[in-house]
Structure formats: structure tokens, C-alpha cells
C-alpha positions in Angstrom: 0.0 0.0 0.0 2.6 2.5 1.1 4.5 1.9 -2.8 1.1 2.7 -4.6 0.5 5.9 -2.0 3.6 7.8 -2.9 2.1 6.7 -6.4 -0.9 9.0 -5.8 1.1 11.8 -4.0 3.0 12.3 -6.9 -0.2 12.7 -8.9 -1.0 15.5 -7.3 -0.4 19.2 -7.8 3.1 20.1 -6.5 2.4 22.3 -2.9 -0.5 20.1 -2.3 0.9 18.6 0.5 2.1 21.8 2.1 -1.8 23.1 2.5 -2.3 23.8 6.3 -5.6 23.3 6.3 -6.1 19.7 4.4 -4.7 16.5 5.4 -4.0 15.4 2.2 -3.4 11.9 3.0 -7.0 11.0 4.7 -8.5 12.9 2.0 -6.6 10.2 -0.3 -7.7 7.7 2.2 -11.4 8.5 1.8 -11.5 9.4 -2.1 -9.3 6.5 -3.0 -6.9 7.6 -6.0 -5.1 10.9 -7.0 -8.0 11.6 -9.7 -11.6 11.4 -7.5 -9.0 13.2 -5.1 -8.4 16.1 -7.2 -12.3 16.1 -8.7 -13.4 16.0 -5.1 -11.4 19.0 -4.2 -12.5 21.0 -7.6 -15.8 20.1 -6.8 -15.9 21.4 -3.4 -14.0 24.6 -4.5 -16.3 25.6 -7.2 -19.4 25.3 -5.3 -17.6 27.1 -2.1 -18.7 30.6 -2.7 -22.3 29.4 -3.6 -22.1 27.3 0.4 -20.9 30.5 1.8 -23.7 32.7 0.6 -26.6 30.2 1.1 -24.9 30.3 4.7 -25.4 33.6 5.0 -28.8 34.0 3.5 -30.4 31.4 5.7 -29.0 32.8 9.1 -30.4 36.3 7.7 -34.0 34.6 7.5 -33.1 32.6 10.4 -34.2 29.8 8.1 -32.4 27.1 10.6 -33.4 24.7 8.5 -31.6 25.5 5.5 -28.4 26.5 7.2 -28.6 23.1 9.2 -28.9 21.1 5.5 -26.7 23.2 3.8 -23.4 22.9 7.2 -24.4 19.4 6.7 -23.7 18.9 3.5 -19.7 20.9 3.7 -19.6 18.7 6.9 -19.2 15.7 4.7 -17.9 17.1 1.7 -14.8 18.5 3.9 -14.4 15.5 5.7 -14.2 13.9 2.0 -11.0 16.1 1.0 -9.7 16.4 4.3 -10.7 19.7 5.5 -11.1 18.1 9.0 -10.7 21.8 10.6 -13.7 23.0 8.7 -15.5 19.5 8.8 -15.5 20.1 12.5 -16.6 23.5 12.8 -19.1 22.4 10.6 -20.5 19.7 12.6 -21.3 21.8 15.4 -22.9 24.7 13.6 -25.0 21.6 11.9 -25.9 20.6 15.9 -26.5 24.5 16.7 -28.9 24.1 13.7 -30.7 22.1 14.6 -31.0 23.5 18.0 -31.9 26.5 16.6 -29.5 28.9 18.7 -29.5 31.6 16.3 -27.1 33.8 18.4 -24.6 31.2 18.4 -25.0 30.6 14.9 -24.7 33.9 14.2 -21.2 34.3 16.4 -19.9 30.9 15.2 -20.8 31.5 11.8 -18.8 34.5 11.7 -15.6 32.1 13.0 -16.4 29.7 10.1 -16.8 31.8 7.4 -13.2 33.3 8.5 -11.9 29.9 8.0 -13.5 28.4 5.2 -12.4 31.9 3.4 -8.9 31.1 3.9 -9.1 27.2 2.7 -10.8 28.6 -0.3 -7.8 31.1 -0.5 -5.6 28.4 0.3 -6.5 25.8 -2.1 -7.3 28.5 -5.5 -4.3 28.3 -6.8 -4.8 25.1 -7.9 -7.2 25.9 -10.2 -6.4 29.6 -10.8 -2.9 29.0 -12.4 
């Protein structure tokens, strides 16, 4: 196993590894080659903006609901490319969500945006060359 990880490592974009906030190697793990890898991380990059401001727009209308469904959904899809930072911060919004404490939310929203910004800022070069 080890001979055909280094395998996928080198697949990947040179700096890849270096990213502070992914652990590239369980996102490997969980996707299973260098190519879903890499299409799991483009995937969750180009709908990251989109995540952010349905975020936003369903704590404005305290629509709980939505922002619980929505924090579930970059719970998993995190997890998936080894985001395990914002995976976890997501994971408890999507429990303050559902217990619908929307000044929490609000403050701890505020947190995750921060951070899911600077993966997004981390991880554009990748596709911004």
C-alpha cells in the first residue's frame, strides 16, 4: 500500500501537500486515488462561494433549517478532502442548527466563514494557475 501511495502523492499538484488546512493523505484515504482526489477538491472549490452565501442567507431569514442542511452537507464534503478543521466547525454549527440557537449561529458562523475563506484562499491556486 505505502509503494502505490507515494504513487498518488506524486499525482497530485506540486504544494498540495504543504496546504495547512487539508490532510491530504486522509482525503486520499477517503476518495481513493489521485484523480476522484483532485475532482473532489475541484468540486468542493467551485461550489464554495455558492455554500458561503446560502450560509449567510439562511441565518439572515433565520431559516435554521436550510443552514442546518446546507453545514451538513460541507460537513461531509470536507471530511471527504480532508478539510477536518472546517469539517468540525461544521459539525457543530449543523448541531446549533438544529438546536436553533441563532445567536450562536450567528457568532460561530462569523468564525467559520473566517476559516473556510482562507481554505478557499488556500487551495485556488490550484485551479487559478
Amino acid at each position: 500500500m505505502a509503494a502505490g501511495f507515494t504513487d498518488y502523492l506524486s499525482k497530485l499538484p506540486p504544494g498540495l501537500l504543504n496546504a495547512k488546512m487539508i490532510d491530504v493523505h486522509k482525503g486520499l484515504s477517503y476518495c481513493g486515488d489521485a484523480e476522484d482526489y483532485l475532482s473532489a477538491i475541484e468540486t468542493f472549490y467551485t461550489s464554495m462561494e455558492k455554500k458561503a452565501d446560502a450560509l449567510t442567507s439562511a441565518l439572515e431569514k433565520e431559516d435554521t433549517d436550510t443552514f442546518t442542511l446546507t453545514v451538513h452537507s460541507l460537513k461531509s464534503t470536507a471530511g471527504a478532502i480532508g478539510a477536518l478543521e472546517i469539517s468540525d466547525m461544521a459539525k457543530a454549527l449543523e448541531q446549533t442548527g438544529k438546536e436553533k440557537d441563532m445567536e450562536t449561529l450567528r457568532n460561530d458562523t462569523k468564525v467559520f466563514i473566517k476559516a473556510f475563506n482562507e481554505l478557499r484562499e488556500e487551495i485556488s491556486w490550484i485551479f487559478n494557475k
